[in-house]
PDB file of N, H, CA, C and O in Angstrom:
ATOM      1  N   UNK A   1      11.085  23.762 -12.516  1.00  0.00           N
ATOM      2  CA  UNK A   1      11.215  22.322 -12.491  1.00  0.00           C
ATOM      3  C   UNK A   1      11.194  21.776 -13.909  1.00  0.00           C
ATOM      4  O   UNK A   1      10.268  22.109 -14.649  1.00  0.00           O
ATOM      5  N   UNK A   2      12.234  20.888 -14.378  1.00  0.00           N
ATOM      6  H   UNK A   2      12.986  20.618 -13.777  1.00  0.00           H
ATOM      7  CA  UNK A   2      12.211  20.222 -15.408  1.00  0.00           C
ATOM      8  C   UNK A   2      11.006  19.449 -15.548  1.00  0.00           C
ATOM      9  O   UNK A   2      10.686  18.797 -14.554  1.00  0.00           O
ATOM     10  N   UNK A   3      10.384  19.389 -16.401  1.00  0.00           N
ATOM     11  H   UNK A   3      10.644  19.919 -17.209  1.00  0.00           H
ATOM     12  CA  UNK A   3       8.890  18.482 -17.416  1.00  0.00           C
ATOM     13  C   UNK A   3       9.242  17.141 -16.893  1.00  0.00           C
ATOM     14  O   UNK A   3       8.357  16.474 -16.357  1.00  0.00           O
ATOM     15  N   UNK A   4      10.578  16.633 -17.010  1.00  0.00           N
ATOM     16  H   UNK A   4      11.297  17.176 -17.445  1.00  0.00           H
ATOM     17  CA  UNK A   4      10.199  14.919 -16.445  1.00  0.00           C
ATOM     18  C   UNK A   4       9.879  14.897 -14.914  1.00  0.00           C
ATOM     19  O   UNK A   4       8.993  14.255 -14.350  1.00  0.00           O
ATOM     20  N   UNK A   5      10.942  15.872 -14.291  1.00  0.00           N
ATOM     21  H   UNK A   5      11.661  16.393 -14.750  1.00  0.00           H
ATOM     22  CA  UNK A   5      10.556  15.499 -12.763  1.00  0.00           C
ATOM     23  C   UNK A   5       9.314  15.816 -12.612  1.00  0.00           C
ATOM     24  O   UNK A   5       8.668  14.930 -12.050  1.00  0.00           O
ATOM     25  N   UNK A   6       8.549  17.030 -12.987  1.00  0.00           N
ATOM     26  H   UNK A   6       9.074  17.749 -13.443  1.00  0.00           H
ATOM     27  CA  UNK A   6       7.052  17.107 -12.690  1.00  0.00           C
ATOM     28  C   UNK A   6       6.176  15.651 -13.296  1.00  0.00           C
ATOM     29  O   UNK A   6       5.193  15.276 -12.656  1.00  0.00           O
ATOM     30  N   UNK A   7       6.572  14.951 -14.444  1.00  0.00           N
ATOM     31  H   UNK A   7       7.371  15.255 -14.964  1.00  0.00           H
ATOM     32  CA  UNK A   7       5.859  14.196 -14.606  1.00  0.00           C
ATOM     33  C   UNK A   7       5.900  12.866 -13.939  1.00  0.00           C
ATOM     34  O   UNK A   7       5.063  11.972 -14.070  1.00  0.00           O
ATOM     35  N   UNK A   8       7.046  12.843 -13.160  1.00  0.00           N
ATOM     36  H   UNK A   8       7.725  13.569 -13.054  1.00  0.00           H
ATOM     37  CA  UNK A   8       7.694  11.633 -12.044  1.00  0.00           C
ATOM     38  C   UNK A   8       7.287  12.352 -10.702  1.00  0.00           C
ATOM     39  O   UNK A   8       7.924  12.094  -9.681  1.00  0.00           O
ATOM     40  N   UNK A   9       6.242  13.247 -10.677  1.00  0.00           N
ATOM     41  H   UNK A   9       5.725  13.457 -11.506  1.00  0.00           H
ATOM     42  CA  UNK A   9       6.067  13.327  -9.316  1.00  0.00           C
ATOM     43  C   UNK A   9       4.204  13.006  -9.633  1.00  0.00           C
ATOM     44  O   UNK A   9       3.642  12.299  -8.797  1.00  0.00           O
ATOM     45  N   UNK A  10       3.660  13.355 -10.402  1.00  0.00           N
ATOM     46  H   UNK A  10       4.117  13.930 -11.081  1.00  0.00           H
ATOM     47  CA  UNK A  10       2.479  13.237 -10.811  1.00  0.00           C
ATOM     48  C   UNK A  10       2.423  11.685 -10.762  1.00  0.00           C
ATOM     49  O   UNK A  10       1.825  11.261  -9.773  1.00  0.00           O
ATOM     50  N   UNK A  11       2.906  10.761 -11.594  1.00  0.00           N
ATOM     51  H   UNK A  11       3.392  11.105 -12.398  1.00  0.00           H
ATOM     52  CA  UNK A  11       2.993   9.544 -11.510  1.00  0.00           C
ATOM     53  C   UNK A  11       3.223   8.520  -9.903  1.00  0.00           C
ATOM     54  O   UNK A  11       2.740   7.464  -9.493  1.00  0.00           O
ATOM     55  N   UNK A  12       4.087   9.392  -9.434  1.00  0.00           N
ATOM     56  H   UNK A  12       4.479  10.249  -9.767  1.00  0.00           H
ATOM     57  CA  UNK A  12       4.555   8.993  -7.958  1.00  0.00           C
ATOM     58  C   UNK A  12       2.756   9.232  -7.325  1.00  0.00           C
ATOM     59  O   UNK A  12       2.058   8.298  -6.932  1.00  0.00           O
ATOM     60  N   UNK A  13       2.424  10.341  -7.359  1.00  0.00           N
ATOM     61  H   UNK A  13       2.991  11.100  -7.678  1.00  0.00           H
ATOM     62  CA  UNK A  13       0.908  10.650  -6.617  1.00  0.00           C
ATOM     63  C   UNK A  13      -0.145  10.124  -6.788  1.00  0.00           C
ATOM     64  O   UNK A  13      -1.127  10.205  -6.050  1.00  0.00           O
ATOM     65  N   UNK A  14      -0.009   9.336  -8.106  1.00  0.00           N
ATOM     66  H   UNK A  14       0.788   9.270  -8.705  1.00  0.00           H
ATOM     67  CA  UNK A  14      -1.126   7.968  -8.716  1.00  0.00           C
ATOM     68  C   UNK A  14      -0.612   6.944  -8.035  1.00  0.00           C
ATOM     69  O   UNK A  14      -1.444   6.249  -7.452  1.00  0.00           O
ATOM     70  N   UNK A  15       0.225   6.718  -7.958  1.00  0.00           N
ATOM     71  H   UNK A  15       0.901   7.283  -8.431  1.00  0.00           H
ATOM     72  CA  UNK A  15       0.621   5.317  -7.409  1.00  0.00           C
ATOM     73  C   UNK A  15       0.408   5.414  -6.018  1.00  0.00           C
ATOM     74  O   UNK A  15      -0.175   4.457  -5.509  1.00  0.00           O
ATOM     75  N   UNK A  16       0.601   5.949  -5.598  1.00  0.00           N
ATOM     76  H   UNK A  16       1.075   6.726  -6.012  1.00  0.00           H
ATOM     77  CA  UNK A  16       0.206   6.198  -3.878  1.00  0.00           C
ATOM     78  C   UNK A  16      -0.840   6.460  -3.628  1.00  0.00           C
ATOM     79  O   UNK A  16      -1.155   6.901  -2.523  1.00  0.00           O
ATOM     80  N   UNK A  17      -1.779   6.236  -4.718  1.00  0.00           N
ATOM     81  H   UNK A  17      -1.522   5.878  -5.616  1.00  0.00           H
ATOM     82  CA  UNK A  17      -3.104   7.003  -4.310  1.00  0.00           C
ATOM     83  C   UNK A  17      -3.309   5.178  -4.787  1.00  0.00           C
ATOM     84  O   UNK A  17      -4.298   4.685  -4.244  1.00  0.00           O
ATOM     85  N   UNK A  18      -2.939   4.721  -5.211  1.00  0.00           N
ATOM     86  H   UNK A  18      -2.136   5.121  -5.653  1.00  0.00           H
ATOM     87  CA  UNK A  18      -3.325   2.858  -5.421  1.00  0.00           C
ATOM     88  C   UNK A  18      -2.637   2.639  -4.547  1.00  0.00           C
ATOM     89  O   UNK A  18      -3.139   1.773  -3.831  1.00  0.00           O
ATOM     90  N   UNK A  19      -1.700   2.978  -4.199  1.00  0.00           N
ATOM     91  H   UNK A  19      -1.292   3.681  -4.781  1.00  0.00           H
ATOM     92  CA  UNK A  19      -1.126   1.506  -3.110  1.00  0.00           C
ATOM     93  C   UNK A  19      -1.957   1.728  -2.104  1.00  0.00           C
ATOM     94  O   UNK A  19      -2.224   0.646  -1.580  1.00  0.00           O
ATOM     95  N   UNK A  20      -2.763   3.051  -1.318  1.00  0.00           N
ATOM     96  H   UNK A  20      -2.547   3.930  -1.743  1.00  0.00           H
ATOM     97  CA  UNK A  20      -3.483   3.590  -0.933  1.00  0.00           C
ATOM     98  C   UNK A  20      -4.541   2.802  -1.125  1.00  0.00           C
ATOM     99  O   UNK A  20      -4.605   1.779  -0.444  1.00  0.00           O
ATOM    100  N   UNK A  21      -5.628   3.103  -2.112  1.00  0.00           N
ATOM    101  H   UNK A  21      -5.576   3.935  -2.666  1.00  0.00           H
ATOM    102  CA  UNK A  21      -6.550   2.132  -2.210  1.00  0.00           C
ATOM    103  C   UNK A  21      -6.446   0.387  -2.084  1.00  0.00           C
ATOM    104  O   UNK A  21      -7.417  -0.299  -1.767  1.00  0.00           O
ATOM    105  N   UNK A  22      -5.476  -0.013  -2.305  1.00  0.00           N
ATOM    106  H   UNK A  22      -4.686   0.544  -2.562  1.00  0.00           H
ATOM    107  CA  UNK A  22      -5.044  -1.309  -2.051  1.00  0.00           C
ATOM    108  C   UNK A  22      -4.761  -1.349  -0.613  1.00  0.00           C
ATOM    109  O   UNK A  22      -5.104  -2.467  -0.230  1.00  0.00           O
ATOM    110  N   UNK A  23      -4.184  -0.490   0.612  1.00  0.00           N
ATOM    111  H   UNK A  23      -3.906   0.418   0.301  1.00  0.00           H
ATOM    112  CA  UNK A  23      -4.236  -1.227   1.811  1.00  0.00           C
ATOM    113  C   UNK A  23      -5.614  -1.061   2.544  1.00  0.00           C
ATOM    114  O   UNK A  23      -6.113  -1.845   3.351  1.00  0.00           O
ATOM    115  N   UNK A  24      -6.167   0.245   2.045  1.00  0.00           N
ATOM    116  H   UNK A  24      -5.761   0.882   1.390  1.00  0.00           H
ATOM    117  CA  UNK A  24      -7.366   0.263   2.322  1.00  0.00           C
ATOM    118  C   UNK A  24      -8.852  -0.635   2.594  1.00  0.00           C
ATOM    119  O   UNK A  24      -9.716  -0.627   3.471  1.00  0.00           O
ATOM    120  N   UNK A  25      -8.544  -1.615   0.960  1.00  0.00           N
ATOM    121  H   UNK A  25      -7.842  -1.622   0.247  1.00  0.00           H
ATOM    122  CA  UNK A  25      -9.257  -2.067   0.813  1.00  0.00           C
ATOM    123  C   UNK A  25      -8.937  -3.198   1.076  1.00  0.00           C
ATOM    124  O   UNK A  25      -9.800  -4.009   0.740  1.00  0.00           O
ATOM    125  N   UNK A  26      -7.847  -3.727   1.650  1.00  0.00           N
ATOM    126  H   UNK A  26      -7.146  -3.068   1.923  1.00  0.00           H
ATOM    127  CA  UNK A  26      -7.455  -4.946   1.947  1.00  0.00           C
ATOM    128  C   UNK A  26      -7.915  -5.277   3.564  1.00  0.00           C
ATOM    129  O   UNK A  26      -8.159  -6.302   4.201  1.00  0.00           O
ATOM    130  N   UNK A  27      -7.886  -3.556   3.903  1.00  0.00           N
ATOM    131  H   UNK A  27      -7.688  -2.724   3.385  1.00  0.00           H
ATOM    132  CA  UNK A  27      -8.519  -3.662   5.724  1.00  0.00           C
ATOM    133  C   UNK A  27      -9.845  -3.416   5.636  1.00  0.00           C
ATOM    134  O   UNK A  27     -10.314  -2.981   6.688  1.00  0.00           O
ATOM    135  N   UNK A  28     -10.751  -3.565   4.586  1.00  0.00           N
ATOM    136  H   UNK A  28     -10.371  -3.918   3.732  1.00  0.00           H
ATOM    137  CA  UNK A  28     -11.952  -3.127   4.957  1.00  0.00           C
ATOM    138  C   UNK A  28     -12.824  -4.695   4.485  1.00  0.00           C
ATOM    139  O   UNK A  28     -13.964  -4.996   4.838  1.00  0.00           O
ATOM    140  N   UNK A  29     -11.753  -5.649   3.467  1.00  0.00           N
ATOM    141  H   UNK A  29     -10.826  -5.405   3.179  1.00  0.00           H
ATOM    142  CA  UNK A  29     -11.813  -6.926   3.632  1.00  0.00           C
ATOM    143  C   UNK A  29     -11.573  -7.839   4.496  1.00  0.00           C
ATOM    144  O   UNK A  29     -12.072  -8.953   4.656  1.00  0.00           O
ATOM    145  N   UNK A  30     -10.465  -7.072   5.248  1.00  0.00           N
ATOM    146  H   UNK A  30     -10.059  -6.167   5.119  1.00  0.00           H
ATOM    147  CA  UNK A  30      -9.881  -8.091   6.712  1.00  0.00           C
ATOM    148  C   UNK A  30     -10.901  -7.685   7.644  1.00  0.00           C
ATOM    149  O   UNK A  30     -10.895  -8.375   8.663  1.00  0.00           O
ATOM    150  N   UNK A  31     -11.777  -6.778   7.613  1.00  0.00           N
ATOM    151  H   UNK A  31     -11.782  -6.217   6.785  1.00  0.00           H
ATOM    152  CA  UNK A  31     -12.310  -6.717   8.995  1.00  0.00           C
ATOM    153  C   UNK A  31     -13.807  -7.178   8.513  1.00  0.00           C
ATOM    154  O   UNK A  31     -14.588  -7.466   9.420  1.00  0.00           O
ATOM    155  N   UNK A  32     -14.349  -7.287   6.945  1.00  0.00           N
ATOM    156  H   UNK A  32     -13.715  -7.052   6.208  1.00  0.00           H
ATOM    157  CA  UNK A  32     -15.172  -7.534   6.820  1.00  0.00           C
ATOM    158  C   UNK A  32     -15.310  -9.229   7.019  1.00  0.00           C
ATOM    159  O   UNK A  32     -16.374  -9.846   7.054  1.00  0.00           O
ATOM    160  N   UNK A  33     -14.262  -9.669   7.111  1.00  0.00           N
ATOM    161  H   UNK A  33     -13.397  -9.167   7.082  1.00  0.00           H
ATOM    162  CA  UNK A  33     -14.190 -11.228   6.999  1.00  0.00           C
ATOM    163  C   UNK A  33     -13.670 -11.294   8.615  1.00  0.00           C
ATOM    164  O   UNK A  33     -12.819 -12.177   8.727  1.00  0.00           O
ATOM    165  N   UNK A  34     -13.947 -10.605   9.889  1.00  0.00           N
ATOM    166  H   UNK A  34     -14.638  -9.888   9.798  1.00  0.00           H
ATOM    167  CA  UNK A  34     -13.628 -11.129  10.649  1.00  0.00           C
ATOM    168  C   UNK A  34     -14.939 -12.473  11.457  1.00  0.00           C
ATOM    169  O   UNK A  34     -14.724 -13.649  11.754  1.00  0.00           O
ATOM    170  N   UNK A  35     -15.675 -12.003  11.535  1.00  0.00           N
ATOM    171  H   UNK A  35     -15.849 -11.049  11.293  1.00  0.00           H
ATOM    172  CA  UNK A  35     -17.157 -12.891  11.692  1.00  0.00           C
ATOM    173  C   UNK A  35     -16.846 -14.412  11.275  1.00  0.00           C
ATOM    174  O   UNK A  35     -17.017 -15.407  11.979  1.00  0.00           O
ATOM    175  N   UNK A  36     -16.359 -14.356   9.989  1.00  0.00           N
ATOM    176  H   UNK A  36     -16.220 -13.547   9.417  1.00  0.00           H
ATOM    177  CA  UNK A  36     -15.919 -16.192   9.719  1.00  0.00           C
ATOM    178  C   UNK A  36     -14.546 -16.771   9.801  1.00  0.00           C
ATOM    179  O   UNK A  36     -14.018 -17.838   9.487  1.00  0.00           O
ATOM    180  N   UNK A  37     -14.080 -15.348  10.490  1.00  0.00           N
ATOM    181  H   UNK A  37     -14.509 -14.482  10.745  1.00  0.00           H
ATOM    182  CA  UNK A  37     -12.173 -16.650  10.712  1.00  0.00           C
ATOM    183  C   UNK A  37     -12.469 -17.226  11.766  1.00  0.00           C
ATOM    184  O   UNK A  37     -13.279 -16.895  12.631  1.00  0.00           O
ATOM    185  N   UNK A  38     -11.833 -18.066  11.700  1.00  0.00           N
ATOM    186  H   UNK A  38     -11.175 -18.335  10.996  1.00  0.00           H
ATOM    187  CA  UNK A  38     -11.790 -19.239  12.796  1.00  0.00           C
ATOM    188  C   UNK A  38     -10.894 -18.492  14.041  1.00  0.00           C
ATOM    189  O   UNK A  38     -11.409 -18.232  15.128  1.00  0.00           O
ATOM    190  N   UNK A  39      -9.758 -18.250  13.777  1.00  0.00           N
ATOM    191  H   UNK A  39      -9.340 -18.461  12.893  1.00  0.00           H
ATOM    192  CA  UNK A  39      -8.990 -17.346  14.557  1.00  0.00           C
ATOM    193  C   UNK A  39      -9.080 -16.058  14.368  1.00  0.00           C
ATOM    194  O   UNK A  39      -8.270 -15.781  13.483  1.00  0.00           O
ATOM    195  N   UNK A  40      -9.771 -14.875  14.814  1.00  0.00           N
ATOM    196  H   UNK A  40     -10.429 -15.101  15.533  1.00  0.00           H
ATOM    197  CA  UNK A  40      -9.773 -13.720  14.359  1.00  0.00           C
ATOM    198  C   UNK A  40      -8.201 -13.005  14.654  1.00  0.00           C
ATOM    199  O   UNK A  40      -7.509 -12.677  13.690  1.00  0.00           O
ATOM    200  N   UNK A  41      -7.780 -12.828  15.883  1.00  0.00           N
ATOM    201  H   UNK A  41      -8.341 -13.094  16.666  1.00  0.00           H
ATOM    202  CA  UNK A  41      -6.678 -12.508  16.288  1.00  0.00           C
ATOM    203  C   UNK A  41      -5.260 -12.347  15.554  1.00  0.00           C
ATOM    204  O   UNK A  41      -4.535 -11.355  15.468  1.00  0.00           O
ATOM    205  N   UNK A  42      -5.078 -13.853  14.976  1.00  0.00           N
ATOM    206  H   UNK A  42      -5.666 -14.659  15.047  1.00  0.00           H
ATOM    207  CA  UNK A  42      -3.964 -14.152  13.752  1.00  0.00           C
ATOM    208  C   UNK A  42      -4.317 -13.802  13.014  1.00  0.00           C
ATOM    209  O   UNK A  42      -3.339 -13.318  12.444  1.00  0.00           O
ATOM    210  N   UNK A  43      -5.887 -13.459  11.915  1.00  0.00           N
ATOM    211  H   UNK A  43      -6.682 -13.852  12.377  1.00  0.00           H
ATOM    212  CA  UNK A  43      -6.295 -13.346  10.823  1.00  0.00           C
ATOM    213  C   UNK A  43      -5.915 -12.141  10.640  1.00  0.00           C
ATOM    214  O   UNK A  43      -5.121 -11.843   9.748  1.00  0.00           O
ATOM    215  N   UNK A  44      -6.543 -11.103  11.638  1.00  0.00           N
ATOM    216  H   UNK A  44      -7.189 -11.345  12.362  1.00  0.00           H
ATOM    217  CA  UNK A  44      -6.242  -9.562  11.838  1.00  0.00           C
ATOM    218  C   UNK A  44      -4.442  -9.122  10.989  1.00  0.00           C
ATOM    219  O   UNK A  44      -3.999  -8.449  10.059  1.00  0.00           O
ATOM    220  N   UNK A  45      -3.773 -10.382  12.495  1.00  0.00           N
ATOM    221  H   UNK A  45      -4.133 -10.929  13.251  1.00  0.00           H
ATOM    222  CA  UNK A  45      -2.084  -9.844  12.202  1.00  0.00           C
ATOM    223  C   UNK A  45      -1.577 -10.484  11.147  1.00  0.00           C
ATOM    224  O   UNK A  45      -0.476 -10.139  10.719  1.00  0.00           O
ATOM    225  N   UNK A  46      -2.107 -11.254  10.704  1.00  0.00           N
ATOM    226  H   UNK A  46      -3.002 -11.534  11.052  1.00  0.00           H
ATOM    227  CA  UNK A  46      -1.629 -11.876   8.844  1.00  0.00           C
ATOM    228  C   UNK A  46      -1.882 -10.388   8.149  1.00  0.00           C
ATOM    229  O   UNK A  46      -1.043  -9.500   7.997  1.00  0.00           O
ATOM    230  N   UNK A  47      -2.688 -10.382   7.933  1.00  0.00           N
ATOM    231  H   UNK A  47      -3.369 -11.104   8.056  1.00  0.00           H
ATOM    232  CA  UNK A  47      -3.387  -9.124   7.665  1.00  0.00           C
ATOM    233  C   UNK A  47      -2.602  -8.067   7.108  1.00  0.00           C
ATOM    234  O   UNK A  47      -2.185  -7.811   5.979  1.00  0.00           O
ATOM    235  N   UNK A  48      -2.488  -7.277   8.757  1.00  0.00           N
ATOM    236  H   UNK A  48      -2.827  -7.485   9.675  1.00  0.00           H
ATOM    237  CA  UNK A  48      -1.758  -6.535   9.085  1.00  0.00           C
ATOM    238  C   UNK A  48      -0.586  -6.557   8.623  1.00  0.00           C
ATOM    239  O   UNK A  48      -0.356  -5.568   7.926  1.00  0.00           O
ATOM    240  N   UNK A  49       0.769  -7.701   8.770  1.00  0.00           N
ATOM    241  H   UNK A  49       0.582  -8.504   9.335  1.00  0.00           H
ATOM    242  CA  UNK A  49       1.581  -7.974   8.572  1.00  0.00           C
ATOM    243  C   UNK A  49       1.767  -8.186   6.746  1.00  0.00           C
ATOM    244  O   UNK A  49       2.835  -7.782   6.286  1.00  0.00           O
ATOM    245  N   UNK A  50       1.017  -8.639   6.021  1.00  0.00           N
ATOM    246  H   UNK A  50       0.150  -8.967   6.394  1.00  0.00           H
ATOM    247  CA  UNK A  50       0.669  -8.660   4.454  1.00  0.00           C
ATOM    248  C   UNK A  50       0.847  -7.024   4.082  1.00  0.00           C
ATOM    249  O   UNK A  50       1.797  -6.499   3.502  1.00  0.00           O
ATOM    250  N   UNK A  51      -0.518  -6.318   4.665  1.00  0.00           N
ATOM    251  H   UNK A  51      -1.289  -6.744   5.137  1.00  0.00           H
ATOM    252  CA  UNK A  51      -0.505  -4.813   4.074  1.00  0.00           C
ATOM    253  C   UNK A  51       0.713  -3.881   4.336  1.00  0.00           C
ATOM    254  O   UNK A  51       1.224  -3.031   3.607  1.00  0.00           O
ATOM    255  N   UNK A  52       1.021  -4.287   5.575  1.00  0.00           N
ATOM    256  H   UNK A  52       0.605  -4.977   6.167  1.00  0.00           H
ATOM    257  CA  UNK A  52       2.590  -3.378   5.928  1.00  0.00           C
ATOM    258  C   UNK A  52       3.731  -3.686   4.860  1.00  0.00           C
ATOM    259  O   UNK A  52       4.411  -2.783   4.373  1.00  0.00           O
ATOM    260  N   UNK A  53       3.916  -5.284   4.475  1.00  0.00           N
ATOM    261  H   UNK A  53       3.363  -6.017   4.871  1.00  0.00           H
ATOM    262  CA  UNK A  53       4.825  -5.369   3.371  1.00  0.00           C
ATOM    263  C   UNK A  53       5.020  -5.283   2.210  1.00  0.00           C
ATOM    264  O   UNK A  53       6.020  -5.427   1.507  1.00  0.00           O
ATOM    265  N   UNK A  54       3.581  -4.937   1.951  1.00  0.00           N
ATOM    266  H   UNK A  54       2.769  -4.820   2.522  1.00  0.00           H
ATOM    267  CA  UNK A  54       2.933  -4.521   0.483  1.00  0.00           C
ATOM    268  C   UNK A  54       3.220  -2.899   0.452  1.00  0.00           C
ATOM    269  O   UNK A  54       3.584  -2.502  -0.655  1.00  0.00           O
ATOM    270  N   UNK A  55       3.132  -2.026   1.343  1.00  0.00           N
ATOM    271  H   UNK A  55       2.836  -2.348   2.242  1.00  0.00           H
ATOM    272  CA  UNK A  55       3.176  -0.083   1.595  1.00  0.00           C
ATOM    273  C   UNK A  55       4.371  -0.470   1.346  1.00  0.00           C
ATOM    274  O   UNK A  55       4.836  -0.298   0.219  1.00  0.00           O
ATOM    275  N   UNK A  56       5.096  -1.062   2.336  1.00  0.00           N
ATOM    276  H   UNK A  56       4.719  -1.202   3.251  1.00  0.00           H
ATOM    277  CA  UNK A  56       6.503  -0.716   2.283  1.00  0.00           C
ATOM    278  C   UNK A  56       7.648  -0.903   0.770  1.00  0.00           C
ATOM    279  O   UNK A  56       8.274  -0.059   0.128  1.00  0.00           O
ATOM    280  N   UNK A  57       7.545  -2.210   0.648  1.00  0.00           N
ATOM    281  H   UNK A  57       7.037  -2.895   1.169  1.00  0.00           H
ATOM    282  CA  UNK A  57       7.538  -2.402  -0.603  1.00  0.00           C
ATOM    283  C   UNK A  57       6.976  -1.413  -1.733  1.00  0.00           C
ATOM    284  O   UNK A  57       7.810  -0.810  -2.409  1.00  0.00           O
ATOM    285  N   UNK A  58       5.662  -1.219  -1.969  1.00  0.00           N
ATOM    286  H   UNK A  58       4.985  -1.709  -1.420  1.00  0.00           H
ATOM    287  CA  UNK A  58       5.456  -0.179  -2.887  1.00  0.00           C
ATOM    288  C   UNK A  58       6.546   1.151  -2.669  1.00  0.00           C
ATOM    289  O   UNK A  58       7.477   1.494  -3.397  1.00  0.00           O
ATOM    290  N   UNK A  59       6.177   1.609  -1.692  1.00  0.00           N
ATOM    291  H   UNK A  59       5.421   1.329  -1.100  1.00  0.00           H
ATOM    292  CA  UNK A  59       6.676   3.144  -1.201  1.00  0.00           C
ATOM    293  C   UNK A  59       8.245   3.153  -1.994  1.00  0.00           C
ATOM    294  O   UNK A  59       8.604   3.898  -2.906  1.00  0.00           O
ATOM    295  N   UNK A  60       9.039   2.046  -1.298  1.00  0.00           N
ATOM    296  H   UNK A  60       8.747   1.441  -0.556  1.00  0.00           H
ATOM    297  CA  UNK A  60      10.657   2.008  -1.382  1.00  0.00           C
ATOM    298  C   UNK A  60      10.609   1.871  -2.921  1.00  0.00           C
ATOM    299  O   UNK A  60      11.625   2.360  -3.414  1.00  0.00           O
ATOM    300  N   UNK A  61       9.824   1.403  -3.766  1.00  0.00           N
ATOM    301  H   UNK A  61       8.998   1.005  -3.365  1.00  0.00           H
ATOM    302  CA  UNK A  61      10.148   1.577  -5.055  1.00  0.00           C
ATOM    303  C   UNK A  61       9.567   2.366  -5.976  1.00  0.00           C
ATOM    304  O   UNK A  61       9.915   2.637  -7.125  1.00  0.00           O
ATOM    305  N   UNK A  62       8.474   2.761  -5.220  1.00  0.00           N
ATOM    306  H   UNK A  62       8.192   2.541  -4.286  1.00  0.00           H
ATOM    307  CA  UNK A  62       7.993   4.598  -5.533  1.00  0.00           C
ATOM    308  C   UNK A  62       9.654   5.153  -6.096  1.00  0.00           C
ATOM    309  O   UNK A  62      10.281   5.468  -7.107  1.00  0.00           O
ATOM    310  N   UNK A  63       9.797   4.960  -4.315  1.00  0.00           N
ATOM    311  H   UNK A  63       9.287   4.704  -3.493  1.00  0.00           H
ATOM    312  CA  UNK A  63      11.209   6.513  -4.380  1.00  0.00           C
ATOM    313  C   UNK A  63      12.433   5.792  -5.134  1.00  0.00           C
ATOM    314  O   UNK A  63      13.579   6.223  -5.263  1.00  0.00           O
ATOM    315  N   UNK A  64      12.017   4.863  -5.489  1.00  0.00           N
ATOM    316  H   UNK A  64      11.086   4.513  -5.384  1.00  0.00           H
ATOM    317  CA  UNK A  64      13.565   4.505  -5.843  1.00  0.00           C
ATOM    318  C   UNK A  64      13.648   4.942  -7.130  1.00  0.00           C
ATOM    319  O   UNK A  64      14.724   5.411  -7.502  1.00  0.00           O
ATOM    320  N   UNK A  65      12.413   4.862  -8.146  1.00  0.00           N
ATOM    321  H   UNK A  65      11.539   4.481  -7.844  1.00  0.00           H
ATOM    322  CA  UNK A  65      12.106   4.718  -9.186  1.00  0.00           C
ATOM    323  C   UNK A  65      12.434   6.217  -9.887  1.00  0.00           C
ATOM    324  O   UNK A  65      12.792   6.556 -11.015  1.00  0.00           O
ATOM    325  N   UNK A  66      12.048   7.128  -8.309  1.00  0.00           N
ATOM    326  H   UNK A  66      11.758   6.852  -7.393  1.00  0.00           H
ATOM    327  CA  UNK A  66      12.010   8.923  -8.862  1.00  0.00           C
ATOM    328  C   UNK A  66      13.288   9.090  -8.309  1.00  0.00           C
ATOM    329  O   UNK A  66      13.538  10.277  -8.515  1.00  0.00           O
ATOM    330  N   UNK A  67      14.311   8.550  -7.682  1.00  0.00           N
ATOM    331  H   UNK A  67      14.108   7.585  -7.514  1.00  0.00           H
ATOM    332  CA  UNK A  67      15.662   8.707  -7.482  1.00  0.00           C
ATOM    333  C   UNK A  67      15.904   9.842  -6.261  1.00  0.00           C
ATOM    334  O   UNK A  67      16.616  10.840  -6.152  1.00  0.00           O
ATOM    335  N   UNK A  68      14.826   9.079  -5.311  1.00  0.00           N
ATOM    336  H   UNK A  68      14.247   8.269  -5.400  1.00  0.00           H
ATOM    337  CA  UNK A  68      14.708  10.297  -3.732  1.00  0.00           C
ATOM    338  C   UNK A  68      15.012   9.098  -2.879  1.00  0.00           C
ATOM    339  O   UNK A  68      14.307   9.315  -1.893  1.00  0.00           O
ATOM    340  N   UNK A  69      15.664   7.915  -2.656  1.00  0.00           N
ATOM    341  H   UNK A  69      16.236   7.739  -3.457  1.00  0.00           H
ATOM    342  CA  UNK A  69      16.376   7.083  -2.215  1.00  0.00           C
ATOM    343  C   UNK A  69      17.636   6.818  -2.578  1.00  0.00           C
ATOM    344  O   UNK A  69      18.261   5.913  -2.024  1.00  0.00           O
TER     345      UNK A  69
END
């Protein structure tokens, strides 16, 4: 393996290991804040719906970035 792609896959495995910690910790805030939403139900799927477009987003420009899209 060429030196850049190993170093574009190392880089790819940090970043996923944050976008990782970022949905993580975004659900361990959404559920820690369920007790004071007013609506828990919607709060949950805001939530939900936020972190899914945040992975996805990250991910697609992960790969776009290492040229596996």
């Amino acid at each position: 393996m060429p030196e850049v792609e190993i170093l574009g896959i190392i880089l790819s495995i940090i970043a996923g290991g944050v976008v990782g910690l970022v949905f993580f910790g975004g659900l361990w805030l959404s559920v820690k804040s369920i007790p004071t939403a007013k609506n828990p139900a919607a709060f949950m799927l805001l939530s939900f719906v936020v972190r899914i477009a945040v992975f996805v987003a990250a991910f697609y420009s992960i790969a776009k970035w290492g040229n596996w899209v």
